[in-house]
Backbone bond lengths (Angstrom), bond angles and torsions (degrees), N, CA, C in turn:
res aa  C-N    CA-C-N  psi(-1)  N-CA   C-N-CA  omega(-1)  CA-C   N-CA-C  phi
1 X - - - 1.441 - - 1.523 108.10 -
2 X 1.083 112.01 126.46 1.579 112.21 -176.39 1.771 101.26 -142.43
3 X 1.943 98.52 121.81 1.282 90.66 176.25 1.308 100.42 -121.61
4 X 1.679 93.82 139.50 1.501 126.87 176.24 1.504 131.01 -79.76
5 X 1.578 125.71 129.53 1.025 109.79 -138.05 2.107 97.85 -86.95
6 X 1.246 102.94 0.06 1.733 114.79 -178.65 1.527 86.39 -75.96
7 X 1.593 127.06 -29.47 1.669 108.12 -164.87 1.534 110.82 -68.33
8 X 1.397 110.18 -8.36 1.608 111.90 -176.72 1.875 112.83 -73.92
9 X 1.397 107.80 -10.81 1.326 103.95 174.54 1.637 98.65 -122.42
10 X 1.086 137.19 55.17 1.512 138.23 117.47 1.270 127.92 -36.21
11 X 0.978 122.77 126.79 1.277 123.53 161.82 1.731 114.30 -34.66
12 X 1.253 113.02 -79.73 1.717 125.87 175.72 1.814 104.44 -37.51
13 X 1.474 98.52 -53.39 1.908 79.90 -165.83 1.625 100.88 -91.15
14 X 1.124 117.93 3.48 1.782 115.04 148.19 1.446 118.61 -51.88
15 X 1.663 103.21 -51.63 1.307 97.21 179.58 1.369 136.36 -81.16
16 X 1.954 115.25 -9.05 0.849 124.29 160.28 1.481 114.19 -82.12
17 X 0.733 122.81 -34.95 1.537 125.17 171.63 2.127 113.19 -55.37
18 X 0.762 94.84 -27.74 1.752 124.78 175.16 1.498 109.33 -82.76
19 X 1.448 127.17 -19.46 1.324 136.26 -166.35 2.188 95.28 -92.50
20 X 1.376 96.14 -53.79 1.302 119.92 175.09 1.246 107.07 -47.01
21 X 1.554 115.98 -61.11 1.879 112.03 -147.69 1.996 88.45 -81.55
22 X 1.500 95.10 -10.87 1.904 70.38 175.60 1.489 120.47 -113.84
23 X 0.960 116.42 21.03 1.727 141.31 158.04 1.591 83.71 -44.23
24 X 1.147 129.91 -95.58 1.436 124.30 -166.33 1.220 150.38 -60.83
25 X 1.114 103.06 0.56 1.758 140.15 145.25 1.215 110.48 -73.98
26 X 1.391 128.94 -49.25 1.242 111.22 163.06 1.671 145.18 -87.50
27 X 1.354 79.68 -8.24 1.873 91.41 157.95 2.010 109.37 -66.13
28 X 1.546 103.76 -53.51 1.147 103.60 178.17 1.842 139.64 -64.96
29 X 1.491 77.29 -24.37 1.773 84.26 162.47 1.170 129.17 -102.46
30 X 1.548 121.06 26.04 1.322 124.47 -157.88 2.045 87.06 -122.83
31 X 1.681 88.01 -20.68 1.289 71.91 -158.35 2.035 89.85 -99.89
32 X 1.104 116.48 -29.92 1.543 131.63 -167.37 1.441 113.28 -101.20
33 X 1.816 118.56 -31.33 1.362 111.80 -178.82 1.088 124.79 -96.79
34 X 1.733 126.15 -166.63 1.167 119.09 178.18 1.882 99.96 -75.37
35 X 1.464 117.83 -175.05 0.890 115.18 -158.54 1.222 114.57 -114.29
36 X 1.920 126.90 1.26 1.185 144.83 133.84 1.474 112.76 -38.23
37 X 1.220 109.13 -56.84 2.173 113.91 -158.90 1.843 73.39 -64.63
38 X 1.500 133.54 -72.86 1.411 114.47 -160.02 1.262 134.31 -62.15
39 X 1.766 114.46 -18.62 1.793 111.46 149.48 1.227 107.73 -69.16
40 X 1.132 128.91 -29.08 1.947 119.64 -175.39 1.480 92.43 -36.77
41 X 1.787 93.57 -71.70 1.357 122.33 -165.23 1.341 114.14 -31.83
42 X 1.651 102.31 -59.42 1.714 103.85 -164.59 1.874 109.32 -77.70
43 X 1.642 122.79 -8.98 1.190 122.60 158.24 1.377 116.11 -86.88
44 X 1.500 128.95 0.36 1.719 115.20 169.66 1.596 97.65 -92.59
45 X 1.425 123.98 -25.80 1.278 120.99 -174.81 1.642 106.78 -79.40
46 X 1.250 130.71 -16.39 1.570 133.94 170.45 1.401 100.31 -90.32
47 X 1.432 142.96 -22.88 1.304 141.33 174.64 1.530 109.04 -57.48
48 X 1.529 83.64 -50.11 1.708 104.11 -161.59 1.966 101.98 -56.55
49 X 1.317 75.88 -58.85 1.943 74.60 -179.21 1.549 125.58 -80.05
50 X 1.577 114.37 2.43 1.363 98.50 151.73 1.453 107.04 -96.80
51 X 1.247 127.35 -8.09 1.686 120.48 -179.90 1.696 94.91 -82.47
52 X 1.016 108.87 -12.81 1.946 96.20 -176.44 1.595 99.38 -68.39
53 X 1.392 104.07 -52.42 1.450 96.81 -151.72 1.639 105.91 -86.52
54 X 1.134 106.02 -3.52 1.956 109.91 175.88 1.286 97.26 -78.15
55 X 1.458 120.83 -66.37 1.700 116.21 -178.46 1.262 113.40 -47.61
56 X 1.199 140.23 -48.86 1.375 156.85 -176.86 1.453 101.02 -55.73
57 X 1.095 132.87 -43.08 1.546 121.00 164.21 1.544 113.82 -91.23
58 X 1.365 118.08 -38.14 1.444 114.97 -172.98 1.650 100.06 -52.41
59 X 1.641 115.82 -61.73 1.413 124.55 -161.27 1.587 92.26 -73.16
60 X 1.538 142.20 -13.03 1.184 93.57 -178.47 1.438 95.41 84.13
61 X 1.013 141.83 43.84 1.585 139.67 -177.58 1.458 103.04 -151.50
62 X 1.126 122.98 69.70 1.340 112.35 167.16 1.642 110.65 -126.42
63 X 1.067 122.47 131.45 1.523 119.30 -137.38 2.264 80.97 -136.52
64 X 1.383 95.99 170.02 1.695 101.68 159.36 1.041 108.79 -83.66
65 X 1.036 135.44 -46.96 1.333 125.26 172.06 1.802 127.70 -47.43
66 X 1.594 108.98 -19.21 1.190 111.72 170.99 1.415 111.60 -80.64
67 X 1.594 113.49 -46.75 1.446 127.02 166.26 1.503 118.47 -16.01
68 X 1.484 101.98 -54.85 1.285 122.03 -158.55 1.872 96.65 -93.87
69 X 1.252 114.28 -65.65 1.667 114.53 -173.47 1.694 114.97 -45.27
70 X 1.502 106.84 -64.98 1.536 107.95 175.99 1.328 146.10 -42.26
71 X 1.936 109.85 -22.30 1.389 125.99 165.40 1.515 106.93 -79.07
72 X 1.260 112.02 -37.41 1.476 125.04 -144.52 2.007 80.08 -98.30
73 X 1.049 146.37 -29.67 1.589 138.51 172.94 2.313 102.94 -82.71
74 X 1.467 78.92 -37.46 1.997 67.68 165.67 1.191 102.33 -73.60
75 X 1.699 132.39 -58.54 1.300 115.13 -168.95 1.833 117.21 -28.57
76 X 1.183 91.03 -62.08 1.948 110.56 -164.60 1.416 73.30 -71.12
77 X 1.607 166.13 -145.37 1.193 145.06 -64.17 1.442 98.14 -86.03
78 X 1.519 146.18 -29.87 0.958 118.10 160.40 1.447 143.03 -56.20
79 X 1.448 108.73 -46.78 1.311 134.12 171.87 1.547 112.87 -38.02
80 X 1.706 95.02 -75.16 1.227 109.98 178.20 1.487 118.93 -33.74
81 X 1.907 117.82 -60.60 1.093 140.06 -171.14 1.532 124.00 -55.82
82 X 1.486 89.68 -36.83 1.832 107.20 179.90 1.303 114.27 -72.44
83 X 1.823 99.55 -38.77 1.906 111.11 -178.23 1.851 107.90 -63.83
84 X 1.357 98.24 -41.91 1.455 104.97 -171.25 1.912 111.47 -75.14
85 X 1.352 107.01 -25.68 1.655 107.31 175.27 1.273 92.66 -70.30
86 X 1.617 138.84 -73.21 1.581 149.68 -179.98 1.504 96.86 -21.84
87 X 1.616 121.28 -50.72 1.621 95.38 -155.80 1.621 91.63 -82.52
88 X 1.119 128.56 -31.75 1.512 123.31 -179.14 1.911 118.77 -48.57
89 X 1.350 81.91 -23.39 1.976 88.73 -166.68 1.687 90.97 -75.59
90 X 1.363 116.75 -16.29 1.890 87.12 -174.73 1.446 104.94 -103.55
C-alpha cells in the first residue's frame, strides 16, 4: 500500500477529507446554532459521502489513500455524531 501525496487532491478523498473538517461545525451548531445551519450541516456531510464513493468509481479515482480516509471519516462522523446526540438526550 503506498500513499501518494497527489492522492490528497482527488476528487473522492477531498470529499472525505471535507466530511472530517465539518464534524466540528457540526458539533458546534447542534449545540449553539439555529437548527437549520445543523441539518444543512448533517445533509452536506451525507452528500459528501455518497458523492465520495460515486466519483470514486465513476472517475476511476480510487486511490489507498481513499481505502483508508473514507472508512476512517465515516468512522469519526458516526461516532462522533451518535456521542454528541447521546450527550444532548440527558
Amino acid at each position: 500500500m503506498k500513499i501518494k501525496p497527489k492522492d490528497f487532491l482527488l476528487l473522492p478523498n477531498l470529499l472525505s477529507l471535507s466530511r472530517i473538517i465539518l464534524m466540528p461545525f457540526f458539533i458546534y451548531f447542534f449545540y449553539t446554532g439555529p437548527f437549520v445551519i445543523t441539518l444543512i450541516l448533517i445533509i452536506l456531510i451525507i452528500l459528501s459521502d455518497i458523492l465520495d464513493g460515486y466519483t470514486s468509481r465513476k472517475l476511476h479515482q480510487v486511490s489507498d489513500l481513499g481505502k483508508i480516509l473514507d472508512p476512517v471519516a465515516d468512522k469519526i462522523c458516526l461516532g462522533v455524531g451518535m456521542f454528541i446526540i447521546l450527550l444532548k438526550a440527558d
